[in-house]
C-alpha positions as CSV (number, residue, x, y, z in Angstrom):
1,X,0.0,0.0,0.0
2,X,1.5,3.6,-0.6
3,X,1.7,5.7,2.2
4,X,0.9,9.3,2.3
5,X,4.2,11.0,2.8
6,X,3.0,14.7,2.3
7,X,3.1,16.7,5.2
8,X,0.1,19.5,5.9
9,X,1.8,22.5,5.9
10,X,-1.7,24.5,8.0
11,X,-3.9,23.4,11.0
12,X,-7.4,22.5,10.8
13,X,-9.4,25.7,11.7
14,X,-11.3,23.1,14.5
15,X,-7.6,22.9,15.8
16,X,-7.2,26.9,15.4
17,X,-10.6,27.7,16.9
18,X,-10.1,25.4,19.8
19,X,-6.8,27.2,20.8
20,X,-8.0,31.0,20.8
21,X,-11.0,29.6,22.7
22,X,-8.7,28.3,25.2
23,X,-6.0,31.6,25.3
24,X,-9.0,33.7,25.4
25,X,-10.3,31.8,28.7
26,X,-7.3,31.6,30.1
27,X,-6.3,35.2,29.5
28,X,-9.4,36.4,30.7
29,X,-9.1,34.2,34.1
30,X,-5.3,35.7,34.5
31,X,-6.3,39.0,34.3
32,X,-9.5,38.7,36.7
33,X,-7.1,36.8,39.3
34,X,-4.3,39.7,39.1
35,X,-7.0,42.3,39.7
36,X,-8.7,40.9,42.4
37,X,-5.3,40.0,44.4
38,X,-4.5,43.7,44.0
39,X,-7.5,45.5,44.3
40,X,-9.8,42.8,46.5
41,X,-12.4,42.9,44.3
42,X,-13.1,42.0,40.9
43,X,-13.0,44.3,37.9
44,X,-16.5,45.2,36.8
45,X,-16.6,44.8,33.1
46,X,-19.8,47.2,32.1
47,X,-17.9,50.4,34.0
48,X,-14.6,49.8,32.3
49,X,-16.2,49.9,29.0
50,X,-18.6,52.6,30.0
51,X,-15.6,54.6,30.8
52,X,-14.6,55.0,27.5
53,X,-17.1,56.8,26.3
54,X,-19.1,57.1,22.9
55,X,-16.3,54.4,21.7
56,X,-18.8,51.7,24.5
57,X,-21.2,51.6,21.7
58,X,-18.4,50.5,19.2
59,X,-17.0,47.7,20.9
60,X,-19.9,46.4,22.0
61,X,-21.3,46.9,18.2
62,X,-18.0,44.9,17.4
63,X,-18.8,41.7,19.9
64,X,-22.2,41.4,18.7
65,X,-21.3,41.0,15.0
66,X,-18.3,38.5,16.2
67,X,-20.4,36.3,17.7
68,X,-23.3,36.4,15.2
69,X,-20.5,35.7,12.7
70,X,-19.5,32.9,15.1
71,X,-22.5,31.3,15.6
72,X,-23.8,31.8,12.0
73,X,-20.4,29.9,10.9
74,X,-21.0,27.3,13.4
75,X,-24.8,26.9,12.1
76,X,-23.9,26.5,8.3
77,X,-21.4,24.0,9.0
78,X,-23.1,22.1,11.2
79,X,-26.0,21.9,8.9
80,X,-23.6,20.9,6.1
81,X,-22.1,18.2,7.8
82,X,-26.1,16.8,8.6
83,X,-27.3,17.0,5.0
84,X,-24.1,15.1,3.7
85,X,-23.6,12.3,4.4
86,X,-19.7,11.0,5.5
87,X,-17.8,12.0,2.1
88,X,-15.3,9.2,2.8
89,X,-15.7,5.9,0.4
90,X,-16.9,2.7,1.5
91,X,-14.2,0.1,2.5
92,X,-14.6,-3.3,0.4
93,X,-16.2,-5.9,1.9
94,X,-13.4,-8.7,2.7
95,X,-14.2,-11.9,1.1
96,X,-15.6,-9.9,-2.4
């Protein structure tokens, strides 16, 4: 049998997507724990962004459209992958 000796040269975007899910997390976590061991409370969120001013409205503008854009991308290819069925072809049956 040949062998497939080429070597991907990207990550699956499932690979990518799983990694800035788990930075973001952890990133956000690290940040909340150093604020609350110097200030003894933690950060509220709202009155940060608040502070900012008009520019409030476009970040949280921004988040909205990234997770619509997430979740729309999640819901198209999770309805690809249940109207096709596996693209992979059928083994032979041994004995044939």
């Amino acid at each position: 049998m040949e062998k497939n000796t080429e070597t991907r040269k990207d990550w699956p975007v499932g690979t990518l997507l799983w990694f800035a899910v788990v930075i973001w997390f952890s990133s956000s976590l690290l940040s909340q724990s150093a604020y609350l061991a110097i200030n003894g409370l933690p950060y509220d969120a709202v009155s940060m962004l608040k502070s900012l001013g008009p520019i409030y409205y476009v970040i949280i503008g921004l988040e909205i459209a990234m997770w619509v854009g997430l979740l729309t991308w999640g819901g198209r290819r999770l309805a690809r992958r249940r109207e096709d069925p596996v693209k992979s072809p059928t083994p032979p049956v041994a004995g044939s």
